[in-house]
C-alpha positions in Angstrom: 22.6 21.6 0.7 23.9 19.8 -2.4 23.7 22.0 -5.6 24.5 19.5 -8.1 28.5 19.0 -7.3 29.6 15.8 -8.1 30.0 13.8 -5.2 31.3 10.0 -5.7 29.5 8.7 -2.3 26.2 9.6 -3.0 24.2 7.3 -5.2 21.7 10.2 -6.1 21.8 11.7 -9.7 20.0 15.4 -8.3 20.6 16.6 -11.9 17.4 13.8 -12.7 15.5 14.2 -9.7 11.7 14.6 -9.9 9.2 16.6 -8.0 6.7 14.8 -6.3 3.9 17.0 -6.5 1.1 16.6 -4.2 0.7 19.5 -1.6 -1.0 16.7 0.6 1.7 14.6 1.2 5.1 15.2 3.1 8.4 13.2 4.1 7.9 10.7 1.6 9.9 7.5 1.5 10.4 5.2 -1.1 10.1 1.7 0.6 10.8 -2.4 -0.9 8.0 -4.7 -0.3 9.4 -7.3 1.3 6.8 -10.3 -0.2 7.2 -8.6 -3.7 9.9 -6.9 -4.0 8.0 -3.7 -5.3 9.1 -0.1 -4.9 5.8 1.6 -2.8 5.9 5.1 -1.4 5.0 6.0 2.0 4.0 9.8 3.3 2.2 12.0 5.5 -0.8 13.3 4.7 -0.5 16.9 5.7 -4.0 18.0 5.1 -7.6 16.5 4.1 -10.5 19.0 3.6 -8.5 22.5 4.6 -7.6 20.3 8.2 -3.9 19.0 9.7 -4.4 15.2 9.6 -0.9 14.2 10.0 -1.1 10.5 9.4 1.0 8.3 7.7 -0.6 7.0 4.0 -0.8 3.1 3.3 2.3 2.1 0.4 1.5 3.7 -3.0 2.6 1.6 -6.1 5.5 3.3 -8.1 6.1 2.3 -11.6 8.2 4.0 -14.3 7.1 5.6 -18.0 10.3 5.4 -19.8 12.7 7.8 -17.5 9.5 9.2 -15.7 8.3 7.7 -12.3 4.9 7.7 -12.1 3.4 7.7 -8.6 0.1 6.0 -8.2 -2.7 7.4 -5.6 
């Protein structure tokens, strides 16, 4: 588990990283558009209603507020 070493092969910057927040959705990806070239986020969808669903969400549009990503459902 990386706790926030610096590491020169990793791209990440863990110090900045955000919570995605949404009990619903799990294993999220960020994904490139290929036709626009937009950052979209793909998940799971752990539960609707109180019931294991377990499918995989359509792309969700990512934008950024400043140094804030804002995901948008």
């Amino acid at each position: 588990m990386y706790r926030g070493r610096e590491v020169a092969d990793r791209p990440y910057d863990i110090a900045g990283a955000q919570v995605i927040d949404d009990p619903s959705l799990y294993v999220g990806k960020f994904v490139t558009e290929r036709d626009s070239g937009e950052t979209k986020l793909l998940a799971f969808v752990h539960d609707r209603d109180g019931a294991f669903v377990g499918e995989i969400t359509d792309p969700y549009a990512v934008t950024w507020d400043g140094d804030r990503l804002l995901l948008h459902l």
